[in-house]
N, C-alpha and C positions, 0 to 999 in steps of 0.2 A: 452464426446467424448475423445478419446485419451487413453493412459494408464498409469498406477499407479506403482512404485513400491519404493520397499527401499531400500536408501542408508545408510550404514556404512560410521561413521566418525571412523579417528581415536583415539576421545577420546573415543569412545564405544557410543555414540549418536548415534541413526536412524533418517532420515530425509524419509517422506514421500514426492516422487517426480511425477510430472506429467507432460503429453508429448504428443502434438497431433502429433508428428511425421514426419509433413511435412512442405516444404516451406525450401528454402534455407538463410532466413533474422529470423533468433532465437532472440525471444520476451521474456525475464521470466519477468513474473506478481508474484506479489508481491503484497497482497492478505489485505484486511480491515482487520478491529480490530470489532469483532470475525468472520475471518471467516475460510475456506483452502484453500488451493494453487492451486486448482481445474481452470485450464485458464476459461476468461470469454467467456461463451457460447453465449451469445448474441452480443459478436463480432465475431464469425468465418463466418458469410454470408460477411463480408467486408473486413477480413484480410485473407482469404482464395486468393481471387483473387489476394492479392498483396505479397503472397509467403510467410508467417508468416508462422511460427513454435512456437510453443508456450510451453513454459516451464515452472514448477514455484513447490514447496514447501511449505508444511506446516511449518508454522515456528516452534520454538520448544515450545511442551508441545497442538499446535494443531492439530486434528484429530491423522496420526499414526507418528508426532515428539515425540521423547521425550524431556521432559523439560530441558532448562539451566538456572539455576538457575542464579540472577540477569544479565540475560544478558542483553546489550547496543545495541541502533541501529544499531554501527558499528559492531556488531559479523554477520550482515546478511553477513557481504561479506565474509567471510571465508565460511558458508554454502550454499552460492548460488555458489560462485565457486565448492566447493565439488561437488553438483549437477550439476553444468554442468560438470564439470569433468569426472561423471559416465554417463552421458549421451555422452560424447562425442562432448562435443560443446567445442571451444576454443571463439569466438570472441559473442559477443550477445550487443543486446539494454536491459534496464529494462523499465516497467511500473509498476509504483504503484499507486493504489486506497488508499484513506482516509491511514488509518494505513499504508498500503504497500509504500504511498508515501518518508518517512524517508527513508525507509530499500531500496527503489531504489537508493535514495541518496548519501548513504554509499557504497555501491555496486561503484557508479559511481565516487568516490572519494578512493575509496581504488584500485580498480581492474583498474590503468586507462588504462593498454593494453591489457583491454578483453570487459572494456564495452562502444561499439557505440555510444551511445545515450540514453534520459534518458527522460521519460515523466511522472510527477506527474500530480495526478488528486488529488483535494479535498484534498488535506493535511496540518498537521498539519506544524508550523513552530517551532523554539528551543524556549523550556522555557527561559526566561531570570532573571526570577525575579524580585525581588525588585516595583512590584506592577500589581495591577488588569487590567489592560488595554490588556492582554493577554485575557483576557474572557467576552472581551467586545464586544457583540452580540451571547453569544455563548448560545445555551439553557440549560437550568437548568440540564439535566440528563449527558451534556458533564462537567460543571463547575462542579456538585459534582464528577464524576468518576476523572477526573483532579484533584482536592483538597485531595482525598481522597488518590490518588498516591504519591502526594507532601506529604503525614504524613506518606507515610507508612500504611495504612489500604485498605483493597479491600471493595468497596463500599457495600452498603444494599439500593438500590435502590428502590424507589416507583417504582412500576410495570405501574401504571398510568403518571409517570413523562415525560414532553415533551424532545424528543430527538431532536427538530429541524430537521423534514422531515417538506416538504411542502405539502399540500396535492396530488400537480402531483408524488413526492417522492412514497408516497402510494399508488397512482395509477402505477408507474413506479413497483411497486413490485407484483402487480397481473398479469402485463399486457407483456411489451418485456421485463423488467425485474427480471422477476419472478425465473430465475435462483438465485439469489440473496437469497432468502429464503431457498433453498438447503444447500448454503456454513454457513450462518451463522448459521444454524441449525446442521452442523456437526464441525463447529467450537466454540458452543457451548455446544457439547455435554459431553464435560470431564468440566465444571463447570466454576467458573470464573476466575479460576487461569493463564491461559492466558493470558487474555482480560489483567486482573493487571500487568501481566507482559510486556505485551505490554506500557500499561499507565502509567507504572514506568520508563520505558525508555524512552516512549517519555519528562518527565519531567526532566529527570538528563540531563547531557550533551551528547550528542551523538555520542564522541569520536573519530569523524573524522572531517578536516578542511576543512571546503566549498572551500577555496583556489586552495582545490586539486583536483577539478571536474573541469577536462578537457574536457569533453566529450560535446558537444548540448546539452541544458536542454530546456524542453516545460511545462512553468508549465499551468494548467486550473485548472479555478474552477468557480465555479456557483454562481453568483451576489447576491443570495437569501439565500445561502447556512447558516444554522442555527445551524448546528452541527459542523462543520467547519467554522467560517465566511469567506472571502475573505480578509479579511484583511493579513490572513495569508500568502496566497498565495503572496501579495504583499511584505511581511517582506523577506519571502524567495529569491525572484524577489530580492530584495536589497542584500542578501549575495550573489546573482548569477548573476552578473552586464551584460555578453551575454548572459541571459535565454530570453526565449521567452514568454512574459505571455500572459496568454489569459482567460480574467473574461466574462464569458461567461451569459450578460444580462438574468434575473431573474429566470436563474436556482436555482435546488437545489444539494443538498450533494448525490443524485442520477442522477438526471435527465442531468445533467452535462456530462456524460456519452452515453446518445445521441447526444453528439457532436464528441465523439472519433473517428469515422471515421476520420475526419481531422487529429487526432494525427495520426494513423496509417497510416495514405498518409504521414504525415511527419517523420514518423521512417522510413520509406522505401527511401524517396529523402535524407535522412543521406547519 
């Protein structure tokens, strides 16, 4: 639902932008790792009634962005503003899912007199280094895509290999989740050179100081969650000392996302 179009940067980039057009409280979603900026359908029966507008972008190099090459988490806020700029939004909340949660982050540390409020789902927290305890719960196909960003290579993944869905995750994907299978399948459709670029940035620095997130922060994530563990969610929670956390008992890295009604009741009393 809603409509699709392209924005011109002025470095000669397109950004594919998307808009369901109504609702006076502007929401840009900020979209997983692989997917596009396509807002989440299987929330407009809840965020409808409480006046959301929903906005969001393919980052660059998915669906019709073109690529920037080694970009940082922090570059999202220069192109989420551009897009709300061509759309004509000045003040907005972010939400971001798994991948999208960083690029909300940034957003609400760089742009602090445009953005609301800020609610990560399922994300990841900063590389810190200097040992494994970052991939400690994380399943096997999240630890090599992660390792393999850290050297610099785009993975060769077993097709068989466990990504840490639970099994309600895979039922969440045939069933009120099934949008889900749309965007990754168009966010996967220009190859993996994304995805890496995505997993390249979430591992370097992120280039913006948590310091400077002034806005409400709500973070969730799912107790069970295997592609993401929860622990993250907690390290995050620690550089964000008024965030709101909320580990949301024996969800997963989807089904977590049956709880967002509450986030959305809570971007609205922002």
């Amino acid at each position: 639902m809603g409509a699709s179009r392209d924005v011109r940067l002025d470095d000669g980039r397109t950004l594919r932008a998307h808009d369901t057009g109504e609702g006076d409280l502007v929401v840009l979603w900020h979209h997983g790792t692989p997917n596009t900026g396509a807002p989440p359908e299987p929330l407009f029966d809840v965020s409808a009634p409480l006046g959301i507008r929903w906005i969001g972008y393919d980052r660059p190099g998915y669906g019709g962005s073109t690529p920037l090459p080694d970009r940082s988490v922090a570059a999202a806020a220069g192109d989420a503003a551009a897009v709300a700029d061509a759309l004509g939004v000045d003040r907005f909340a972010v939400m971001g899912h798994s991948g999208g949660g960083p690029h909300a982050l940034a957003c609400a540390a760089l742009l602090p007199d445009r953005v609301s409020a800020v609610v990560s789902v399922a994300a990841l927290s900063p590389y810190t280094g200097g040992g494994d305890d970052y991939f400690d719960g994380m399943a096997e196909a999240g630890v090599a895509t992660l390792r393999a960003a850290l050297s610099g290579r785009t993975p060769q993944l077993d097709p068989d290999a466990d990504i840490g869905f639970l099994p309600a995750d895979w039922s969440a994907l045939e069933t009120d989740w099934f949008w889900f299978q749309r965007v990754v399948a168009d966010g996967s459709a220009r190859g993996p050179g994304p995805a890496a670029a995505d997993n390249a940035a979430f591992v370097r620095p992120w280039g913006f100081p948590f310091a400077a997130v002034a806005a409400p922060v709500l973070i969730m994530h799912g107790a069970a969650d295997r592609m993401v563990p929860s622990v993250h969610a907690t390290r995050l929670a620690a550089r964000l000392p008024g965030a709101d956390l909320r580990i949301i008992p024996a969800e997963g890295h989807l089904t977590v996302l049956r709880h967002a009604a509450g986030a959305l009741h809570w971007l609205r009393s922002r």
